[in-house]
PDB file of N, CA, C and O in Angstrom, chain B, residues numbered from 101:
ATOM      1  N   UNK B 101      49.918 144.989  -7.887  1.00  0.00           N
ATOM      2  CA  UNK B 101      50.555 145.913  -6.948  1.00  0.00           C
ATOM      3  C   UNK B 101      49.507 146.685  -6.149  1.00  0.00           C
ATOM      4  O   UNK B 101      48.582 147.334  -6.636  1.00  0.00           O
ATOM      5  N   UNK B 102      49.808 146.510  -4.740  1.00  0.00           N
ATOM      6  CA  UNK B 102      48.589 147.728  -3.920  1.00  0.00           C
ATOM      7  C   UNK B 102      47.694 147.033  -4.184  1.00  0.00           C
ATOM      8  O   UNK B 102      46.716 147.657  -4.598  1.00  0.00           O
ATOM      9  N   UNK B 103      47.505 145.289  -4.095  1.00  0.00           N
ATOM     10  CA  UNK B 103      45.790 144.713  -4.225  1.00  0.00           C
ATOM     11  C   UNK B 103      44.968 145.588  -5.545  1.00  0.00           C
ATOM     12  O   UNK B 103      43.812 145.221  -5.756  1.00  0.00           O
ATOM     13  N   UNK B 104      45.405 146.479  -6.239  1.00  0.00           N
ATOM     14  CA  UNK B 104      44.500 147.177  -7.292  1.00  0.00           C
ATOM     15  C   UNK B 104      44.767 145.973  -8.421  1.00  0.00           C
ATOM     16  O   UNK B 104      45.909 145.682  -8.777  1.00  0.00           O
ATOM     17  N   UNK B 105      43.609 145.328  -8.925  1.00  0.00           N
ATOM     18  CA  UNK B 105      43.987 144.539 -10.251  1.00  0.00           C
ATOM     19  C   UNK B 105      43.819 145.142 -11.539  1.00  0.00           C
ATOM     20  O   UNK B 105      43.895 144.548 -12.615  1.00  0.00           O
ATOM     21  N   UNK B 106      43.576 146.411 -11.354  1.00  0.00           N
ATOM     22  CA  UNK B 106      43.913 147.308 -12.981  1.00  0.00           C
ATOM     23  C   UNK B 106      45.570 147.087 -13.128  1.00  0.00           C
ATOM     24  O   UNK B 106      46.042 146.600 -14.155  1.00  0.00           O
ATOM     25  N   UNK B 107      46.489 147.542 -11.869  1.00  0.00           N
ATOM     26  CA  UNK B 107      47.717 147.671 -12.068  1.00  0.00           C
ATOM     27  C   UNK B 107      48.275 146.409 -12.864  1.00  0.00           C
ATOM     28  O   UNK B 107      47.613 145.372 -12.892  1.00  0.00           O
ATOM     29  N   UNK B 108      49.415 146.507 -13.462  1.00  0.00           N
ATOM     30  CA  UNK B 108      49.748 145.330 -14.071  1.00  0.00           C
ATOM     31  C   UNK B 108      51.293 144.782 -13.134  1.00  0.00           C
ATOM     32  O   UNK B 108      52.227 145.487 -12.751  1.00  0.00           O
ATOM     33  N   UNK B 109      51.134 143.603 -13.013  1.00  0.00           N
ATOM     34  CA  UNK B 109      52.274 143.100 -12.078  1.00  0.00           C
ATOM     35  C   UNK B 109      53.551 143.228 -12.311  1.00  0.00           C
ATOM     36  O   UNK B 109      54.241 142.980 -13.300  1.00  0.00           O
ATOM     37  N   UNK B 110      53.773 143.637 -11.304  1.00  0.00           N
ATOM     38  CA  UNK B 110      55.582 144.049 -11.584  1.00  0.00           C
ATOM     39  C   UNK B 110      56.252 142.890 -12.312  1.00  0.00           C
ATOM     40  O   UNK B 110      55.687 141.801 -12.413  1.00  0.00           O
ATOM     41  N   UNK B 111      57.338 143.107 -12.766  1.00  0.00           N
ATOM     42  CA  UNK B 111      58.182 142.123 -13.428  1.00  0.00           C
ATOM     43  C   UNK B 111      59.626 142.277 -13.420  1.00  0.00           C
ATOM     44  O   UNK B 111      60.399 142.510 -14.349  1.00  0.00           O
ATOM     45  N   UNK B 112      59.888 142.049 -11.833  1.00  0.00           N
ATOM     46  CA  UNK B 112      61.009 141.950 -10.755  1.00  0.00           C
ATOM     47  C   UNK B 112      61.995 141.066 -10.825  1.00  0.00           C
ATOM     48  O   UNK B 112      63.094 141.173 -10.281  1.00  0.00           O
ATOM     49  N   UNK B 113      61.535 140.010 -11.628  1.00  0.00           N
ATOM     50  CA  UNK B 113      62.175 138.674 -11.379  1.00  0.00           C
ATOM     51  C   UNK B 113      63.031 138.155 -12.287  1.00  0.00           C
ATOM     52  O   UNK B 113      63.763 137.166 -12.268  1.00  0.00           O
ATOM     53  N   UNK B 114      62.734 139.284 -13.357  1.00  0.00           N
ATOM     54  CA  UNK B 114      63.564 138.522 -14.783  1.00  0.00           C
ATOM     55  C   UNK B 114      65.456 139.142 -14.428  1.00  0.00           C
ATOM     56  O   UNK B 114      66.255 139.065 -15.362  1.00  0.00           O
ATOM     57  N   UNK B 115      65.688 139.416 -13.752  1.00  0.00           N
ATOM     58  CA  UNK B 115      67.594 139.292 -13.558  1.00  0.00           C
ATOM     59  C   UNK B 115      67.417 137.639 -12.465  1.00  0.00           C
ATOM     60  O   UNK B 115      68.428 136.960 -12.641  1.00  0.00           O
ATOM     61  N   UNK B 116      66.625 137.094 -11.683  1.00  0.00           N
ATOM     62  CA  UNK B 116      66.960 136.134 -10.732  1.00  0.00           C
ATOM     63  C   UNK B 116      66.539 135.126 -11.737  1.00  0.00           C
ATOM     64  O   UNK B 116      67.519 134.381 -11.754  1.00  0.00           O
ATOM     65  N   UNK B 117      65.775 134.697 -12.495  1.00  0.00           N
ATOM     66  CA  UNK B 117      65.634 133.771 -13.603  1.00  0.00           C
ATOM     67  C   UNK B 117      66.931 134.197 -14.915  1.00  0.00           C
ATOM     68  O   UNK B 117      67.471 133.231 -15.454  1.00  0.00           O
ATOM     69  N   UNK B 118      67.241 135.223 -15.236  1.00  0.00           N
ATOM     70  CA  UNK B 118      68.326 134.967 -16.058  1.00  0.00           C
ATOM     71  C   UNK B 118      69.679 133.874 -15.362  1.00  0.00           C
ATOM     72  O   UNK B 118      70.221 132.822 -15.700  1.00  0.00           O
ATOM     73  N   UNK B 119      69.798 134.920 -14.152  1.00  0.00           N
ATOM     74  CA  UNK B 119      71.057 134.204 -13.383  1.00  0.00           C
ATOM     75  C   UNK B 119      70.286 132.644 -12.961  1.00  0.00           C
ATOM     76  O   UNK B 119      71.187 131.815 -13.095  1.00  0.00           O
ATOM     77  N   UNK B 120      69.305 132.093 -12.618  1.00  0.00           N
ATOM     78  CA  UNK B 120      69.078 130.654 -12.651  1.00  0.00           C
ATOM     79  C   UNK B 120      69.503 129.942 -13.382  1.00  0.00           C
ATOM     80  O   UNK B 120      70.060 128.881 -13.098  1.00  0.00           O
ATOM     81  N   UNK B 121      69.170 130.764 -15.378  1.00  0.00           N
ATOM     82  CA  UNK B 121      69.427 129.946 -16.119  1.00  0.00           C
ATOM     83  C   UNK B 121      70.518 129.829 -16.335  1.00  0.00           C
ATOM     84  O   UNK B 121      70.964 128.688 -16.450  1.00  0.00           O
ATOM     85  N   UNK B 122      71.352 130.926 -16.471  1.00  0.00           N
ATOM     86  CA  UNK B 122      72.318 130.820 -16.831  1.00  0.00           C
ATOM     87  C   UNK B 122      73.684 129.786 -15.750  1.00  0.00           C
ATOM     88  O   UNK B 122      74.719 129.184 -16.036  1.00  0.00           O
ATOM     89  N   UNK B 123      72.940 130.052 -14.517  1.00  0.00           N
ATOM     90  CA  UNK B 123      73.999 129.106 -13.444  1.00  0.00           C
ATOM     91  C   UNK B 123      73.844 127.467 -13.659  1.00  0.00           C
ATOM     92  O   UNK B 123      74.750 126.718 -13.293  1.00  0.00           O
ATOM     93  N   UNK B 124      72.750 127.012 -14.220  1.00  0.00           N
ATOM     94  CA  UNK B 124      71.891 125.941 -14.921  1.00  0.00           C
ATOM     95  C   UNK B 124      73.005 125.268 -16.115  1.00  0.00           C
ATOM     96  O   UNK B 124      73.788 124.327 -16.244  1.00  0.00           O
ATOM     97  N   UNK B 125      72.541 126.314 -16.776  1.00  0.00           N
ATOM     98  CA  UNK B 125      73.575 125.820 -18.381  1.00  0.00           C
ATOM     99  C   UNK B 125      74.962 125.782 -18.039  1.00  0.00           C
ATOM    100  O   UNK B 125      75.653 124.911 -18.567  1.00  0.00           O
ATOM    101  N   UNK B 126      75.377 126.432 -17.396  1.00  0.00           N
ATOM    102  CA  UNK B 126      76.929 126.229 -16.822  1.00  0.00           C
ATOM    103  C   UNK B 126      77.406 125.414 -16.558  1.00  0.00           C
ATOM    104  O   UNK B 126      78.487 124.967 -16.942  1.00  0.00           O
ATOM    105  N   UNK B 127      76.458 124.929 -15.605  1.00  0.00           N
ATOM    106  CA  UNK B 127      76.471 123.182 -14.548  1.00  0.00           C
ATOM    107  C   UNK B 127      76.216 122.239 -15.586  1.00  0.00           C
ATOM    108  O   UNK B 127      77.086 121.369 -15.571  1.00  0.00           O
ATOM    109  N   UNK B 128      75.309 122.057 -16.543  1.00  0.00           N
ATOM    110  CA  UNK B 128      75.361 121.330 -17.604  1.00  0.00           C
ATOM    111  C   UNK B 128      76.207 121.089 -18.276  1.00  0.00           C
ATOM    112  O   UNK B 128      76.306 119.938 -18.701  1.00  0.00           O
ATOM    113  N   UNK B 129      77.398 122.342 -18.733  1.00  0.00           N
ATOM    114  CA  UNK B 129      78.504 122.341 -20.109  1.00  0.00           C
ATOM    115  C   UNK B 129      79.255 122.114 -18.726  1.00  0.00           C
ATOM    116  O   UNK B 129      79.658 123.275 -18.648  1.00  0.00           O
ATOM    117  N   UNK B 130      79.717 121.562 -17.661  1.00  0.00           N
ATOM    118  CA  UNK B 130      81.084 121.441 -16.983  1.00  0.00           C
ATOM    119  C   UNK B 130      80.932 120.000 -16.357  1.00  0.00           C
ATOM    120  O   UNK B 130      81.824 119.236 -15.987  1.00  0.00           O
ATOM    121  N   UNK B 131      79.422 119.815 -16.336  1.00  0.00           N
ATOM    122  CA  UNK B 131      79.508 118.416 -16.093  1.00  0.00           C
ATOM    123  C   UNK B 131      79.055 117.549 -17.090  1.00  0.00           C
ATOM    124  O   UNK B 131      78.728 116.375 -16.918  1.00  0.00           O
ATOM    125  N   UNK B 132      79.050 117.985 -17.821  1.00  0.00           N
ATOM    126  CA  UNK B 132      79.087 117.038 -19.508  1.00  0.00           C
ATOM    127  C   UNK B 132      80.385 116.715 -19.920  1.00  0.00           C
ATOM    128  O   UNK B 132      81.193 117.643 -19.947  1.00  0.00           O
ATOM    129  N   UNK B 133      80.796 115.481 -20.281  1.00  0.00           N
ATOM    130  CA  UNK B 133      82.534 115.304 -20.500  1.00  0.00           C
ATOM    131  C   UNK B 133      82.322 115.889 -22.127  1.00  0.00           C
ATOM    132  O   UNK B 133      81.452 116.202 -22.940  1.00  0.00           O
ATOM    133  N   UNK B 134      83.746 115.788 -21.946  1.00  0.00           N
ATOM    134  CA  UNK B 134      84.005 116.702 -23.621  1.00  0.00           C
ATOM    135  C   UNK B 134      83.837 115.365 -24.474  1.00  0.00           C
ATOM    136  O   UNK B 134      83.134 115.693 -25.430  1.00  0.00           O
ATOM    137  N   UNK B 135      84.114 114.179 -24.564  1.00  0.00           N
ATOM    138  CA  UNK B 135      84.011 113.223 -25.052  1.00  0.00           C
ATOM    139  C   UNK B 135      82.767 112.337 -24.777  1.00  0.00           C
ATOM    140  O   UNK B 135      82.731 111.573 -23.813  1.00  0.00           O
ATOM    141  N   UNK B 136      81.952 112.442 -25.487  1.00  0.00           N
ATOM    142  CA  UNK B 136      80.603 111.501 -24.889  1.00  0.00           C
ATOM    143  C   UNK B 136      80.592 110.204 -24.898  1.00  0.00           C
ATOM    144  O   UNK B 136      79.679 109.592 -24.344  1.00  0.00           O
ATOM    145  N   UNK B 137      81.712 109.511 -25.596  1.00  0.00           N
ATOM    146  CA  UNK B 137      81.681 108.250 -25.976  1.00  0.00           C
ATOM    147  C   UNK B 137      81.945 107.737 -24.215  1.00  0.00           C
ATOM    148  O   UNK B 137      81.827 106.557 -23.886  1.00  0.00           O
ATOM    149  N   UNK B 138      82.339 108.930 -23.139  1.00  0.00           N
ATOM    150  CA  UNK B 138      82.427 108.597 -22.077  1.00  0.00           C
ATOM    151  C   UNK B 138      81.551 108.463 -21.023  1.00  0.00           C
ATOM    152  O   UNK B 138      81.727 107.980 -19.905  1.00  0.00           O
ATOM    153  N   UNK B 139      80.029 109.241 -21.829  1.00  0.00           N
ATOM    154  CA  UNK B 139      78.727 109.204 -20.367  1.00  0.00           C
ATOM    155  C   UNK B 139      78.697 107.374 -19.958  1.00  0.00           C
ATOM    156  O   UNK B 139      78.659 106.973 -18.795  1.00  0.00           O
ATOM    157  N   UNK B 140      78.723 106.507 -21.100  1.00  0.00           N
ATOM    158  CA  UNK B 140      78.108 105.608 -20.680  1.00  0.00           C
ATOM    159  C   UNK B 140      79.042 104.772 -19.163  1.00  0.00           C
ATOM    160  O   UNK B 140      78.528 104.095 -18.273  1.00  0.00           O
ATOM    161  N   UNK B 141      80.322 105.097 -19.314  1.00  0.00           N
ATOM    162  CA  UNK B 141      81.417 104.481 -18.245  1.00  0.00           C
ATOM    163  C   UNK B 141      81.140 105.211 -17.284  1.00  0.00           C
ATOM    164  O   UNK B 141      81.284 104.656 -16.194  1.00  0.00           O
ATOM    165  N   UNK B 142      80.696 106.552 -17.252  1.00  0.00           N
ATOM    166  CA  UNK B 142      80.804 107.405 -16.024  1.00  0.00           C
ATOM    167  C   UNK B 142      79.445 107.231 -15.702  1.00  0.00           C
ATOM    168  O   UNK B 142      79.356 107.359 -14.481  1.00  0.00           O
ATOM    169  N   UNK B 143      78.183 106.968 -16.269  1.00  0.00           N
ATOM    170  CA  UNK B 143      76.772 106.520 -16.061  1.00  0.00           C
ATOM    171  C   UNK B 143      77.039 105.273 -14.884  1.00  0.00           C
ATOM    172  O   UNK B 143      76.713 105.301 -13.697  1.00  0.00           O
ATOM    173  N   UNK B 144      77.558 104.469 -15.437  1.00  0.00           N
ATOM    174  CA  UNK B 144      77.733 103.071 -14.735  1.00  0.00           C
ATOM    175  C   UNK B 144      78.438 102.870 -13.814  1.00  0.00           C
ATOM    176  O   UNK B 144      78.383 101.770 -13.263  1.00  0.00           O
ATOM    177  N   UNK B 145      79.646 104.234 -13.188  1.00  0.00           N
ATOM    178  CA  UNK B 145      80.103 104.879 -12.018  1.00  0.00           C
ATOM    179  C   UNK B 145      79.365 105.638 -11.496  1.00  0.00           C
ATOM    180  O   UNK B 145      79.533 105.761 -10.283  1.00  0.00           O
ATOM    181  N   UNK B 146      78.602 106.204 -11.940  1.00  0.00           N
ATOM    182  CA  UNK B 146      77.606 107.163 -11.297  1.00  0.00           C
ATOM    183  C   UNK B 146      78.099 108.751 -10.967  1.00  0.00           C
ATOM    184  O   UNK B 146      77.492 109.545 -10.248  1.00  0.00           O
ATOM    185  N   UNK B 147      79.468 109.012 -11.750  1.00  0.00           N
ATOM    186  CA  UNK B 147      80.167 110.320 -11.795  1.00  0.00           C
ATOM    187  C   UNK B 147      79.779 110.859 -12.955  1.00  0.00           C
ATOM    188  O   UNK B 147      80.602 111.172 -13.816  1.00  0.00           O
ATOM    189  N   UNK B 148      78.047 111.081 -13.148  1.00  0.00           N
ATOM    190  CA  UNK B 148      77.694 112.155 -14.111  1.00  0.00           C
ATOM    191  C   UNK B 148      77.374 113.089 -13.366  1.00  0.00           C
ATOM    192  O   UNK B 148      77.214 112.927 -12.156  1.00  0.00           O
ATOM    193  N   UNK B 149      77.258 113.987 -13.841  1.00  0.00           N
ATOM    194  CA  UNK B 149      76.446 115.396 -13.065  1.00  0.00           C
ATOM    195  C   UNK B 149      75.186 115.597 -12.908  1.00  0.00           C
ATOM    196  O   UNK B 149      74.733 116.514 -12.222  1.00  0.00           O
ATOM    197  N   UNK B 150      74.451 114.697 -13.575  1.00  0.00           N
ATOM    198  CA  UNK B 150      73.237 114.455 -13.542  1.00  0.00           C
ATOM    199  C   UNK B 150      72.721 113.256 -11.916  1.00  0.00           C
ATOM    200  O   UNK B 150      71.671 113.191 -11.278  1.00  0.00           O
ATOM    201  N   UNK B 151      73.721 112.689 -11.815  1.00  0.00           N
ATOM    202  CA  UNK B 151      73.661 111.721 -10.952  1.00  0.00           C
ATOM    203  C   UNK B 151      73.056 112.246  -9.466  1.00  0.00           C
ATOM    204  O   UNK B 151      73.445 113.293  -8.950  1.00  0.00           O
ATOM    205  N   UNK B 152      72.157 111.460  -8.926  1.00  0.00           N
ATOM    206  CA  UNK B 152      72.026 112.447  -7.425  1.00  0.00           C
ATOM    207  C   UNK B 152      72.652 111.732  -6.412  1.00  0.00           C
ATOM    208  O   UNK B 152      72.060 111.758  -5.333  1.00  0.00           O
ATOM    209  N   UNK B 153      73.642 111.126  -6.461  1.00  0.00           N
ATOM    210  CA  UNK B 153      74.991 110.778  -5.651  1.00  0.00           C
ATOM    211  C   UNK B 153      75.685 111.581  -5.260  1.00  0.00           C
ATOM    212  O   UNK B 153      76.368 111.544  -4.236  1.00  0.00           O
ATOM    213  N   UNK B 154      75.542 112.902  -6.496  1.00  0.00           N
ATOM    214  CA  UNK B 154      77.174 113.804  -6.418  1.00  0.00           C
ATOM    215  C   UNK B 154      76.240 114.713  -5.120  1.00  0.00           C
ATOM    216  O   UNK B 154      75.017 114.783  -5.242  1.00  0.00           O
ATOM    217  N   UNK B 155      76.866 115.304  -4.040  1.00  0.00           N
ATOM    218  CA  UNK B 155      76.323 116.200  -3.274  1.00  0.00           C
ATOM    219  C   UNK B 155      77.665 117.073  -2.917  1.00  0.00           C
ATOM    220  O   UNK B 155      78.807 116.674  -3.145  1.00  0.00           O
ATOM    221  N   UNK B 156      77.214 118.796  -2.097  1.00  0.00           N
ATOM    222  CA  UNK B 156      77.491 119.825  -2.460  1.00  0.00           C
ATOM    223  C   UNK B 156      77.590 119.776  -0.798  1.00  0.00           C
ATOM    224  O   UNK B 156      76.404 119.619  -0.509  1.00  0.00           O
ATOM    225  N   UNK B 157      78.222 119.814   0.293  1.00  0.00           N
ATOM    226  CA  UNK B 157      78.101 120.160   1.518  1.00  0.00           C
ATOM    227  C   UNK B 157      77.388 121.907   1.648  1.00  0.00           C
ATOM    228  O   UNK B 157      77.962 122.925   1.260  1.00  0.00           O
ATOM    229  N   UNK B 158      75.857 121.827   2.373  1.00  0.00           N
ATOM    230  CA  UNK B 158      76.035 123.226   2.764  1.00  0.00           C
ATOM    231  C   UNK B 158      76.994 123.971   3.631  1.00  0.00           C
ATOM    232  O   UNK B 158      77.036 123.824   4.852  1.00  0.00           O
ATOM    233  N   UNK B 159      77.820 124.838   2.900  1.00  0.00           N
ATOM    234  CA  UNK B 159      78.571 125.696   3.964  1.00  0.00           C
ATOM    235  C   UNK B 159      78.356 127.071   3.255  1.00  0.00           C
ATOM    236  O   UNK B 159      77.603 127.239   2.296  1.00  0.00           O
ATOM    237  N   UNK B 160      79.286 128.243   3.985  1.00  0.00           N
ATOM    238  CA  UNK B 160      79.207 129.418   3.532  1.00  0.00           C
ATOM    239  C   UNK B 160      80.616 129.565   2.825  1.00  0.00           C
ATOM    240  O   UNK B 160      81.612 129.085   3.366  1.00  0.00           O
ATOM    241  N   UNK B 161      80.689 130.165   1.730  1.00  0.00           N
ATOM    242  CA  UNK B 161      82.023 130.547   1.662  1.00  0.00           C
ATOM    243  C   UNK B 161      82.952 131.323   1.943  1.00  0.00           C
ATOM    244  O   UNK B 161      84.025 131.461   1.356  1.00  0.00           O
ATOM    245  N   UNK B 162      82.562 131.847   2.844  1.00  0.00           N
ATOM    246  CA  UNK B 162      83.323 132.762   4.018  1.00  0.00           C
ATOM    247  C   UNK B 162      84.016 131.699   4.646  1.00  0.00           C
ATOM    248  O   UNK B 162      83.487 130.609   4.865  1.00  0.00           O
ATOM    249  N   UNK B 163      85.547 132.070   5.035  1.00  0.00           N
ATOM    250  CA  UNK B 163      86.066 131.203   6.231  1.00  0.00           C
ATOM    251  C   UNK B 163      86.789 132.484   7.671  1.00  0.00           C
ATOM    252  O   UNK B 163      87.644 132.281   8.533  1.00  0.00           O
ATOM    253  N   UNK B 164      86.171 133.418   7.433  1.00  0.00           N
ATOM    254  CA  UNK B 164      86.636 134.371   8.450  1.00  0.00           C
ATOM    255  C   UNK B 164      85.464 134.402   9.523  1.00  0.00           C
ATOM    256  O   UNK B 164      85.282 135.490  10.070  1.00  0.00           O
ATOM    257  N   UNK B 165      84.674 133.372   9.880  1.00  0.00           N
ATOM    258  CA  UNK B 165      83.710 133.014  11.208  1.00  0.00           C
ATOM    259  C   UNK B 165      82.475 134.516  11.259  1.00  0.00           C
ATOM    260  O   UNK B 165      82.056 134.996  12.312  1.00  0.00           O
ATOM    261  N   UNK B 166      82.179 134.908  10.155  1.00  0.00           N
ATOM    262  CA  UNK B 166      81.485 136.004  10.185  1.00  0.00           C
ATOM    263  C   UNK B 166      79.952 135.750  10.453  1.00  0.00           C
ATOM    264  O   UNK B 166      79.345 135.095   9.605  1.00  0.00           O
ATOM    265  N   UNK B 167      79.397 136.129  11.363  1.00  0.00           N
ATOM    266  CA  UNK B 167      78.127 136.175  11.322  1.00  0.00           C
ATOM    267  C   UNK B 167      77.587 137.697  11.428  1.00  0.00           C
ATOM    268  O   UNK B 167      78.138 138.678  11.927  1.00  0.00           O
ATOM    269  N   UNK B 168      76.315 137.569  10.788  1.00  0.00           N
ATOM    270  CA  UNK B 168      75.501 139.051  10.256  1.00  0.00           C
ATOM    271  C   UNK B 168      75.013 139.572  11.400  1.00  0.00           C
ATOM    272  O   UNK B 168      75.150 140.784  11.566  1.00  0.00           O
ATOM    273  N   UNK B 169      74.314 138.732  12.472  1.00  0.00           N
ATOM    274  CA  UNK B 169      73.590 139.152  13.641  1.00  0.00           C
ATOM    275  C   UNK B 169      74.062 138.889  15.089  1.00  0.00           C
ATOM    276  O   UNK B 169      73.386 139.281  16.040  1.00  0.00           O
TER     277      UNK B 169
END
């Protein structure tokens, strides 16, 4: 902090790495089937969550045409 290297570095970041992880593990337990005997059929469809087929359109989730500036 202030270029002084006595100071010791802030540690700002640990709520944006909790919420990473935790948005992480989420996406994991919802795209994991409850039955596993099923990855291998959905592997070979390519409807795992792991898959980089599945895509996310960027949009905003606003639908009231709002812009900030």
């Amino acid at each position: 902090p202030n270029d002084d290297p006595a100071l010791a570095p802030l540690f700002s970041w640990r709520a944006h790495a909790n919420l990473l992880w935790r948005n992480w593990l989420n996406w994991v337990y919802q795209t994991t089937p409850y039955d596993l005997s099923e990855v291998p059929q959905l592997r070979a469809e390519r409807r795992l969550g792991t898959d980089r087929s599945i895509r996310h359109a960027p949009c905003s989730p606003r639908d009231d045409q709002f812009l900030p500036f």
